[in-house]
OpenMM code with the backbone's topology and positions (N, CA, C; nanometers):
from openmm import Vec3, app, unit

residues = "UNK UNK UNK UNK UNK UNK UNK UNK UNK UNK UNK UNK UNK UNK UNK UNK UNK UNK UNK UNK UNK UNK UNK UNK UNK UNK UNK UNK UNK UNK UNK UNK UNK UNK UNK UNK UNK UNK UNK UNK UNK UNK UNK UNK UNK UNK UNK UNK UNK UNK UNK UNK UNK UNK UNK UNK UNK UNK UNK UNK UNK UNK UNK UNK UNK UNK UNK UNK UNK UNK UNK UNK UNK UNK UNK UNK UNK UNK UNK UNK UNK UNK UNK UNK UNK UNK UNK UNK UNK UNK UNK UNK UNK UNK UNK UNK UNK UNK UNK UNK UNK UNK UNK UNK".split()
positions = [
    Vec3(9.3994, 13.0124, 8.0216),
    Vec3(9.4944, 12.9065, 8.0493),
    Vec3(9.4316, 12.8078, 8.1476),
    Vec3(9.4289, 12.6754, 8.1198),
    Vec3(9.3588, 12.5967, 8.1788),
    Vec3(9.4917, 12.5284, 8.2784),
    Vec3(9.4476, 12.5030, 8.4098),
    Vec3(9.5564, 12.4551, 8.5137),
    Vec3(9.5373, 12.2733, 8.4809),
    Vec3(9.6632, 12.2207, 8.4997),
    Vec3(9.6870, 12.0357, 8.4326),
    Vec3(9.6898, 11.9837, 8.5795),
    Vec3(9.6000, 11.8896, 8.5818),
    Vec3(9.6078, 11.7682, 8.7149),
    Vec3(9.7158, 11.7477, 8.7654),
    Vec3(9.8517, 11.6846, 8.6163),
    Vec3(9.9637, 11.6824, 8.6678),
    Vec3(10.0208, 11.6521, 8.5328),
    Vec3(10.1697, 11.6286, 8.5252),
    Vec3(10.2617, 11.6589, 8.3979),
    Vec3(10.4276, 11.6117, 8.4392),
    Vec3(10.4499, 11.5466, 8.3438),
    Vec3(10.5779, 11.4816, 8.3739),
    Vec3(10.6702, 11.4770, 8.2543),
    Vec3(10.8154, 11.5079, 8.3340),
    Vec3(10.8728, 11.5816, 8.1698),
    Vec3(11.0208, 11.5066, 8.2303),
    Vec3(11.1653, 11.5250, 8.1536),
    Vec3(11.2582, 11.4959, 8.1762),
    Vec3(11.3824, 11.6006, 8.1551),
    Vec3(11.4275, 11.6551, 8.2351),
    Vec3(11.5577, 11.7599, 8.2608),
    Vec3(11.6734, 11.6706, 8.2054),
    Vec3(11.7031, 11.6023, 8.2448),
    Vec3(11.8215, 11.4800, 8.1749),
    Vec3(11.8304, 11.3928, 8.1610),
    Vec3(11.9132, 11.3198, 8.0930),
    Vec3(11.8877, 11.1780, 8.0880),
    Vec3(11.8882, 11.1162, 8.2007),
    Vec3(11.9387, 11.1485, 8.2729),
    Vec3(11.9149, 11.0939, 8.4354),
    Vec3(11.8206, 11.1215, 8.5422),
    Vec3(11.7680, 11.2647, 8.5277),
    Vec3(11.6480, 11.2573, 8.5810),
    Vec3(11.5335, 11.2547, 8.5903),
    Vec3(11.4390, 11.2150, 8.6610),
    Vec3(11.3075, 11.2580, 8.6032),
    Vec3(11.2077, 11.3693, 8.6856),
    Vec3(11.1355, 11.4224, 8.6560),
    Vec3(11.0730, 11.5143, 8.7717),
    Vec3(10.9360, 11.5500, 8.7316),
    Vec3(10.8256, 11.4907, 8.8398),
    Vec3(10.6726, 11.4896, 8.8054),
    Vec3(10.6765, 11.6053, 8.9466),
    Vec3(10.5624, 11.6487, 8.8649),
    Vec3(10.4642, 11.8039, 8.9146),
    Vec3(10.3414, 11.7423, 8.9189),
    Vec3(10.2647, 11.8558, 9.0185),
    Vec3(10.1382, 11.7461, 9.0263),
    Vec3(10.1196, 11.9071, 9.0949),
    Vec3(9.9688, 11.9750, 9.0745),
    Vec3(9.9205, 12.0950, 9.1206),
    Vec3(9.7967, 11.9776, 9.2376),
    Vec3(9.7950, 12.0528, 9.3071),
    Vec3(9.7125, 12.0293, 9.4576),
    Vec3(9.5983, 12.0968, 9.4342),
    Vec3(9.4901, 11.9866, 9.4450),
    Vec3(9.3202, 12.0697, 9.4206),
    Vec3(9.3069, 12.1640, 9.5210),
    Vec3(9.3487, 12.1266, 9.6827),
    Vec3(9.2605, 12.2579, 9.7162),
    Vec3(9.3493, 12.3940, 9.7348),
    Vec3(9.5248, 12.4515, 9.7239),
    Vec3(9.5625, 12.5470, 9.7284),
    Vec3(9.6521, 12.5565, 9.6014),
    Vec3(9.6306, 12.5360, 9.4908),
    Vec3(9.6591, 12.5291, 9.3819),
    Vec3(9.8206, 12.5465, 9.3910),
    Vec3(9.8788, 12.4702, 9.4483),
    Vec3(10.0272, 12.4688, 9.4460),
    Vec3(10.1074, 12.3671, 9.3738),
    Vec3(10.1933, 12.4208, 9.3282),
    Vec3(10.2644, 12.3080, 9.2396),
    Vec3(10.3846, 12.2639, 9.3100),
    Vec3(10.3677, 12.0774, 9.2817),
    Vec3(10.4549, 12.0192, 9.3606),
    Vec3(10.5588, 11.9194, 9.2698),
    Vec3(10.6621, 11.9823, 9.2847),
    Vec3(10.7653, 11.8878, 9.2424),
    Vec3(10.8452, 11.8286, 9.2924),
    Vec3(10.8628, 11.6738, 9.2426),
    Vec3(10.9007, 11.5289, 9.2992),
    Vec3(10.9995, 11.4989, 9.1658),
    Vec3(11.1767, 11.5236, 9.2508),
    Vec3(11.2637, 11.4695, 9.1379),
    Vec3(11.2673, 11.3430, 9.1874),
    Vec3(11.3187, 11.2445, 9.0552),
    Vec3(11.3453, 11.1202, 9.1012),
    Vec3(11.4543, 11.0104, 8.9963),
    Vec3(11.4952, 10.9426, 9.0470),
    Vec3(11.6157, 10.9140, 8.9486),
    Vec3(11.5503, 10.8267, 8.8369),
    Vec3(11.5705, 10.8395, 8.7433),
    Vec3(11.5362, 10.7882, 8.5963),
    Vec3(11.5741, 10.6002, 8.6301),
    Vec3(11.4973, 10.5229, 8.6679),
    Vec3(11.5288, 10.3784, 8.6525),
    Vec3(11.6157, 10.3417, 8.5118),
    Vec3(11.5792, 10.4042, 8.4107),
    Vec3(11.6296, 10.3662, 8.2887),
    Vec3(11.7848, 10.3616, 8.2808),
    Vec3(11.8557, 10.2607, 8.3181),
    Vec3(11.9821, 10.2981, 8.3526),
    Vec3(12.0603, 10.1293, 8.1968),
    Vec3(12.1929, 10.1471, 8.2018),
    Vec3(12.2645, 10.1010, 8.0832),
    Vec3(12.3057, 9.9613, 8.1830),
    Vec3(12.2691, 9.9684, 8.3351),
    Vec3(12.3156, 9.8065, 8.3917),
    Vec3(12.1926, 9.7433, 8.3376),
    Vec3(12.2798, 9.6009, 8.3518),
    Vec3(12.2377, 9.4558, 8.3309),
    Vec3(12.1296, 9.4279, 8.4142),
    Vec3(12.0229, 9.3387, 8.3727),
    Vec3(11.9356, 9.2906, 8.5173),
    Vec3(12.0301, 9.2462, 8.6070),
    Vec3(11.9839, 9.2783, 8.7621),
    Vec3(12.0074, 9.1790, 8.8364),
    Vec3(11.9265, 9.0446, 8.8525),
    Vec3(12.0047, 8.9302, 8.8858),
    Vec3(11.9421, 8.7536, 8.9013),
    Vec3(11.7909, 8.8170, 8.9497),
    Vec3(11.7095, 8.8851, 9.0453),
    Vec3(11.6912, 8.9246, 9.1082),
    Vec3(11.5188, 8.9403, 9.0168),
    Vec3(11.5804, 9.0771, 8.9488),
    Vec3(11.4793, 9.1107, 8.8568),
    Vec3(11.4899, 9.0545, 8.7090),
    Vec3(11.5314, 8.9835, 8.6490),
    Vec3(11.5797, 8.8872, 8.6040),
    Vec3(11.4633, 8.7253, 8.6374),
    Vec3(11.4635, 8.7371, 8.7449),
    Vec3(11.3552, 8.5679, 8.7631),
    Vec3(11.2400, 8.6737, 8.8080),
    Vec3(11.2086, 8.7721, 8.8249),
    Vec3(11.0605, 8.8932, 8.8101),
    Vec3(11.0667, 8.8757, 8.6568),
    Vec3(11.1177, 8.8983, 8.6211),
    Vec3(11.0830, 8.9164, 8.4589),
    Vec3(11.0158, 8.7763, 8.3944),
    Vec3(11.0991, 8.6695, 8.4358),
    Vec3(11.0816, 8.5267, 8.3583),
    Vec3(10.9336, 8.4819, 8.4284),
    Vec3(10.8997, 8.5148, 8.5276),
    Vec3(10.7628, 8.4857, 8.6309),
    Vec3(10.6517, 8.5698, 8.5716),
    Vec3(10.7084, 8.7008, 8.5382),
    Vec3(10.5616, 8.7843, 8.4316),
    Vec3(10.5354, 8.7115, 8.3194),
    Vec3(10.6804, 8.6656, 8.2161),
    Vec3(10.6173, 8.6479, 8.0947),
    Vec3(10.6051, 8.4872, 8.1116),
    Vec3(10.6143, 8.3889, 8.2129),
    Vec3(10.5536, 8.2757, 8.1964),
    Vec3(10.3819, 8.2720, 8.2077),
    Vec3(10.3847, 8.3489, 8.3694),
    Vec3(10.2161, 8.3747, 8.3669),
    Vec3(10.1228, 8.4529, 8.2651),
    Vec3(10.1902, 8.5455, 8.1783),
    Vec3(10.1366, 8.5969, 8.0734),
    Vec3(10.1486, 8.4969, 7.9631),
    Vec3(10.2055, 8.4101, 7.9354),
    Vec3(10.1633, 8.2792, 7.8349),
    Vec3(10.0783, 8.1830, 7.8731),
    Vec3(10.0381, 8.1974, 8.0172),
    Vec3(9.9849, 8.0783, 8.0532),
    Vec3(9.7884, 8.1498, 8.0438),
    Vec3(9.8461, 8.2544, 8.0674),
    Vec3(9.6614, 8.3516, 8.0735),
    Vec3(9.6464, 8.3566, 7.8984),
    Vec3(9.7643, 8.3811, 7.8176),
    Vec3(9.7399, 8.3821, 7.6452),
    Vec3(9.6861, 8.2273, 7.6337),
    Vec3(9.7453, 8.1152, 7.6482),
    Vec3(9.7063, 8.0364, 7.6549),
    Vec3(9.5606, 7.9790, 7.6732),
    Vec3(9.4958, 8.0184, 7.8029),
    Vec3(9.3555, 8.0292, 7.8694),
    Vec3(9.2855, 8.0248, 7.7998),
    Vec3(9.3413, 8.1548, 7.7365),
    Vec3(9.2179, 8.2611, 7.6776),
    Vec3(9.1820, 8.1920, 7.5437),
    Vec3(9.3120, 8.1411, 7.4895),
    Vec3(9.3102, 8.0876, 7.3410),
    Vec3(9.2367, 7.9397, 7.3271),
    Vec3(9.2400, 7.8764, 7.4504),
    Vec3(9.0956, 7.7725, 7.4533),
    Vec3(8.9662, 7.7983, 7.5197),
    Vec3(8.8628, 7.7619, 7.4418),
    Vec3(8.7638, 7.7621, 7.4778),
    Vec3(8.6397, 7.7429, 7.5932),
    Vec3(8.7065, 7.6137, 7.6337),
    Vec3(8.6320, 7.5594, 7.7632),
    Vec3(8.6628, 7.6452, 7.9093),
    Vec3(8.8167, 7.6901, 7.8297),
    Vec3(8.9305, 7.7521, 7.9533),
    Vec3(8.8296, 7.8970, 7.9711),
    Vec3(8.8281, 7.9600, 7.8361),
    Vec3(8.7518, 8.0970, 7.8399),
    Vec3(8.6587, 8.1087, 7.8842),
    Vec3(8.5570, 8.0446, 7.8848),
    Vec3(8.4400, 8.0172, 7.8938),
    Vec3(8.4239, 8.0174, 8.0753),
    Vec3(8.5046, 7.9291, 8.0841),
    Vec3(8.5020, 7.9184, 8.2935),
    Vec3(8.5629, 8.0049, 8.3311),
    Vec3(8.6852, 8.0827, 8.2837),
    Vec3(8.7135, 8.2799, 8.3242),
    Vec3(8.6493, 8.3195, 8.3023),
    Vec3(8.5872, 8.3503, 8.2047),
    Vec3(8.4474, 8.4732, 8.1932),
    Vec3(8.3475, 8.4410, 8.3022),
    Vec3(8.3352, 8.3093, 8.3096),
    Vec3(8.1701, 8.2929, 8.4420),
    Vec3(8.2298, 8.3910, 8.5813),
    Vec3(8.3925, 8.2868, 8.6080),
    Vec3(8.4261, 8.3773, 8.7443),
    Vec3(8.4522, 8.5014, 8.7252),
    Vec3(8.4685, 8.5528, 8.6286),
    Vec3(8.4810, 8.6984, 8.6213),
    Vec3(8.3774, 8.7606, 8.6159),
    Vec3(8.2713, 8.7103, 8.5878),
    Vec3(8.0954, 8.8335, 8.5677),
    Vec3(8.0887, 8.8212, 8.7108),
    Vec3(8.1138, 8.6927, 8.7943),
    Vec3(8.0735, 8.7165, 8.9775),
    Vec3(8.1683, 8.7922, 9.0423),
    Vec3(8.2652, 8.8807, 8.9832),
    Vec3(8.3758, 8.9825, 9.0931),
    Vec3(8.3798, 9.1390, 9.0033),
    Vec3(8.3948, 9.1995, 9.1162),
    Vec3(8.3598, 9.3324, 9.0100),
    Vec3(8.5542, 9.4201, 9.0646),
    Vec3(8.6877, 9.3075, 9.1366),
    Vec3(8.7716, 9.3942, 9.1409),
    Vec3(8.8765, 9.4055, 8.9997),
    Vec3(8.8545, 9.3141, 8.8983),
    Vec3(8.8878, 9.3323, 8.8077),
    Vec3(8.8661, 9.3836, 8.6848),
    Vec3(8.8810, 9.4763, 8.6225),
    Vec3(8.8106, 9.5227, 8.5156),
    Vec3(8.8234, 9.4826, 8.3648),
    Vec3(8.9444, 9.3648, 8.3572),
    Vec3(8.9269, 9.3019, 8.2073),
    Vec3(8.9725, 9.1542, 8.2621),
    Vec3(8.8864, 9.0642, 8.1421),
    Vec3(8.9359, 8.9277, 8.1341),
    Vec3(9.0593, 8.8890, 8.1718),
    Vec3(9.1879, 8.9821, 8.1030),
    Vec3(9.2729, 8.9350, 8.1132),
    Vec3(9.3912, 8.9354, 8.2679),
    Vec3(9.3176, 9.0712, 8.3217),
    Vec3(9.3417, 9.1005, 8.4024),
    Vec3(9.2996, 8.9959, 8.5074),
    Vec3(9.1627, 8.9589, 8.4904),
    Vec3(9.1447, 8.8462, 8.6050),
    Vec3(9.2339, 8.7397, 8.5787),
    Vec3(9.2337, 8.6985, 8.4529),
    Vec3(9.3030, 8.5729, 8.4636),
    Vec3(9.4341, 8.5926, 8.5162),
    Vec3(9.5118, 8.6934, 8.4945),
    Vec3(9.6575, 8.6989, 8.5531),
    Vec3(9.6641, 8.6518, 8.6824),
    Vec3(9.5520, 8.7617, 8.7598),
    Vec3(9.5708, 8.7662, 8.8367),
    Vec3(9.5522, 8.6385, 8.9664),
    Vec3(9.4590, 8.5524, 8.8877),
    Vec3(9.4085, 8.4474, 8.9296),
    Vec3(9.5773, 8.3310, 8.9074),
    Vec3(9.5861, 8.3395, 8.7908),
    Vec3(9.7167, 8.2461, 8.8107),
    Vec3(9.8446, 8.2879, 8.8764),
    Vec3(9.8850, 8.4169, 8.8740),
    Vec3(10.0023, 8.4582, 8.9744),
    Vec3(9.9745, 8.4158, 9.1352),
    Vec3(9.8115, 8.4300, 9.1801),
    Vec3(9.7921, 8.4085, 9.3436),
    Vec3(9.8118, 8.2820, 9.3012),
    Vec3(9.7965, 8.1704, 9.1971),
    Vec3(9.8231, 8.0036, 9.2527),
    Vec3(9.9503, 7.9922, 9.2091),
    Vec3(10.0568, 8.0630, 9.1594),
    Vec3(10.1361, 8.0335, 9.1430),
    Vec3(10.2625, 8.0498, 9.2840),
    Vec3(10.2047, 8.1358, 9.3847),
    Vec3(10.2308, 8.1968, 9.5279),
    Vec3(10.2306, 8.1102, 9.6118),
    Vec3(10.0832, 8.0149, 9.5424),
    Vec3(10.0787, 7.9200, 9.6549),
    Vec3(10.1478, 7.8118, 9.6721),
    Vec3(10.2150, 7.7167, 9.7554),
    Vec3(10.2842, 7.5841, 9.7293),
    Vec3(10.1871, 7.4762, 9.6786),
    Vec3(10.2669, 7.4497, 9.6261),
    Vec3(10.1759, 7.2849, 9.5308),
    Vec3(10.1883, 7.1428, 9.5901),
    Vec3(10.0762, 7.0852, 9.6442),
    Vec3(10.1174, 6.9479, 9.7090),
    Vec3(10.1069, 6.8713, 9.6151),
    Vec3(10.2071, 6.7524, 9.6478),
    Vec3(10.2559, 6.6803, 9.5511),
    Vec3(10.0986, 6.5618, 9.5389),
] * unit.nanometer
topology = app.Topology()
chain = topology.addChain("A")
for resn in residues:
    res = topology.addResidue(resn, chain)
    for name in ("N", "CA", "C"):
        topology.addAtom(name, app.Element.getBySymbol(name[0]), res)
């Protein structure tokens, strides 16, 4: 029987509960936690989180889908090694200017 890093399962629809065994005294640790997946509505809240992911994720689809655009992400991306895919840089590159204020 081979011992698992860690493993995550669901007791009810409401809860959830991850185990996770400890490398050095092989103990198993369980962490209940309430199931986010719930039947409310967004709040306004997470609601304009949501509309802010999928604008900046059209704007990096976008990028990517022209050429000149791709071409100048890929250069800044071969000079940084904290991102590990294209797309990932680009997100991440337009969410920090989107943080920043814009002078008119």
């Amino acid at each position: 029987m081979t011992h698992l890093d860690s493993m995550a399962g669901k007791y009810s629809r409401t809860d959830k509960v991850y185990t996770r065994v400890r490398k050095f005294d092989n103990q198993v640790i369980g962490v209940r936690l309430k199931n986010p997946v719930t039947n409310d509505p967004p709040s306004a809240a997470q609601q304009t989180v949501q509309t802010k992911m999928a604008t900046i994720a059209a704007q990096v689809k976008t990028a990517l889908a022209d050429a000149e655009q791709k071409a100048a992400l890929q250069e800044e991306w071969s000079k940084q090694r904290r991102c590990k895919t294209l797309w990932g840089y680009a997100f991440r590159k337009f969410y920090s200017q989107s943080l920043t204020p814009q002078n008119p």
